[in-house]
Every structure is written in C-alpha cells, then in structure tokens.
N, C-alpha and C positions, 0 to 999 in steps of 0.2 A: 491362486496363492492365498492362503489362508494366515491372518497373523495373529498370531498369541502376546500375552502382557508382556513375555520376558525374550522375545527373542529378536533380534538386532539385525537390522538392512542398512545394505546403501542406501545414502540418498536418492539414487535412481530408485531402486529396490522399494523403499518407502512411494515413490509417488507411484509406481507401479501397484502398488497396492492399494492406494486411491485412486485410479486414475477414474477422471469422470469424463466423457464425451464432451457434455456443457460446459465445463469447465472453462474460466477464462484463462489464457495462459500469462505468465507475468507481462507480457510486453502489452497483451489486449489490456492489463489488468492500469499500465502506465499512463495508457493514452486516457484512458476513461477518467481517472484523479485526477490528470492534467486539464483534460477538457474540462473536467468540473471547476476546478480551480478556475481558469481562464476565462469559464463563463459565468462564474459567477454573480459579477455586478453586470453585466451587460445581457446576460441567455442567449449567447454564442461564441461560438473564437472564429477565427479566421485560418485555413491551414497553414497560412505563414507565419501564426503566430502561436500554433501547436509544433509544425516543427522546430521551429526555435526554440519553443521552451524545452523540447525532449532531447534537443541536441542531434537531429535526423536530415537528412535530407527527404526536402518533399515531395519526392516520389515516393520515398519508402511510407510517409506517412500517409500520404492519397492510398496507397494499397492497406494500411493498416485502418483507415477508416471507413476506406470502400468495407471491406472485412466484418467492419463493429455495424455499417450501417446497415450491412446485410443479416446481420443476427438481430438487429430491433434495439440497438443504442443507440443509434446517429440518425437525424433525418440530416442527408447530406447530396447535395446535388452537383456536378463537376463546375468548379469557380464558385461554386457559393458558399455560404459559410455553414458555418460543423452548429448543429443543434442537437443537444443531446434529447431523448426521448424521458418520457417517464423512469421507463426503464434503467434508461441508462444515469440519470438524474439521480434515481435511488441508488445503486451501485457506486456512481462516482462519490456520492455524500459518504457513504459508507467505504471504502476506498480513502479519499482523503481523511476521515476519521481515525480508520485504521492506522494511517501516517504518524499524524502526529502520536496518538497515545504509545506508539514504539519510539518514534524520536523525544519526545519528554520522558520516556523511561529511560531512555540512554542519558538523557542529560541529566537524570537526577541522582544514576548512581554512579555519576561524572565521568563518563566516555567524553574526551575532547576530542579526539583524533578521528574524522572519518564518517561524524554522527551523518551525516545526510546518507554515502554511502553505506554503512552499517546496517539504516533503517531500512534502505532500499532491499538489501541481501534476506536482512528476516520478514520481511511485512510479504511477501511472496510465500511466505514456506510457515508459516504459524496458523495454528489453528484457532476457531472462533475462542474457546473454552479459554486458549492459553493468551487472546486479545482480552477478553472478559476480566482475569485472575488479574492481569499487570494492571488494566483500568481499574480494575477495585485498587490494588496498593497503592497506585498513584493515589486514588480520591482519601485511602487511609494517612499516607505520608501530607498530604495537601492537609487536611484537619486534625493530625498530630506531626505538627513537624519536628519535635520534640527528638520522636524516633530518628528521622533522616539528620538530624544535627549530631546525634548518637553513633549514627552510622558514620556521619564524616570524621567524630571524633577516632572512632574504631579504624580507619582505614590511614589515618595518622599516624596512629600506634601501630600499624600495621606497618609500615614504609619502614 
C-alpha cells in the first residue's frame, strides 16, 4: 500500500501503512515511561509497584515485562526487580519526554477535562516531526508569553 500527500485512511489504514515489526506497541510503549519514571531515583521498581502504577494486575505485567525483557529493555529475573537496560533507559527517557511536552501543550492551550487521558490517546499515535513542531511552540509561547496571553484574550472573545 502506497500512500500519497492527499489521500485519506483509517486510522487502522494509517498504521498499516507504517506498520514496523520493531515497533513498540502502546501498551510495550506504557510500561517502559512508567518503569522509567519509577526508577528513576532508585534504578529499579518493583513489579508491585509497576503494576500499581499502570493500574494491571500482576500477571499481566510479569508477562508484559517477561516480553520487554526479552527484546533487551528489562534485565528482569522472576521475584526480582525490573531494571531497565541502556536501551530501555534511553527509550523510557524519551517516552516520558514525549509525555509531558503533549500534556503541557494541552495545558497551555487550556484542555482541562481529561488532560492525563488526552495525552495518553495522542503520544501513541504522533509523530517525531509533529513532537518536535509543538516543543518548538511551547519553548516559543514560554519566551514570548505575550502571544499565549493573546490567545487567551482571543478565546474570550470567542465564548
């Protein structure tokens, strides 16, 4: 399947058009931010306390981290705790990055309803180009806030 600039898929249709083998899938994509996140001050979690945080039970997480550990994210041994790899280190950093600069764009062009879920829906499905574009606006709106006080003006007069 070939696609051109102007022509329009489902979203299934879309990923089928990328789809990559290596790819991680959103759920591989969860655990890996989470782990990072968890291990951050300490460089490990516990899977009682990655399931918790994903809201899973931990079977389903022992099989999703057996999974990571067997592609070269996790050194993880059964009862011992989740260490992420180089690899996975650099993914997860990048991963939670990704988080936030969606969730501060949503907050800044004042989504209140839903922002954790919202962010969740797009940081899956967006591309590096279109991460990049919003981090530059953020860092432009952050050192002219002038603009985004402009824009809340506007959205005033919009209501």
């Amino acid at each position: 399947m070939k696609k051109t600039e102007r022509e329009f898929y489902t979203v299934r249709g879309y990923a089928l058009l990328n789809q990559d083998d290596n790819r991680l899938t959103p759920s591989m994509e969860d655990y890996l931010e989470m782990s990072y996140r968890l291990s951050k001050d300490k460089g490990f979690t516990r899977m009682s306390d990655l399931a918790g945080a994903l809201n899973v039970q931990p079977p389903s997480a022992n099989k999703m981290v057996n999974k990571l550990a067997e592609l070269g994210y996790f050194i993880y041994e059964k009862y011992g705790v989740i260490q992420l790899t180089e690899k996975g280190s650099r993914i997860g950093r990048y991963l939670l990055k990704r988080h936030e600069v969606i969730e501060n764009f949503l907050k800044v062009i004042g989504v209140k309803d839903n922002v954790l879920e919202q962010t969740e829906k797009i940081e899956h499905n967006i591309t590096e180009n279109t991460l990049e574009r919003i981090g530059l606006f953020l860092k432009f709106v952050q050192e002219h806030p002038h603009y985004l006080e402009e824009f809340k003006k506007f959205e005033t007069e919009e209501k």
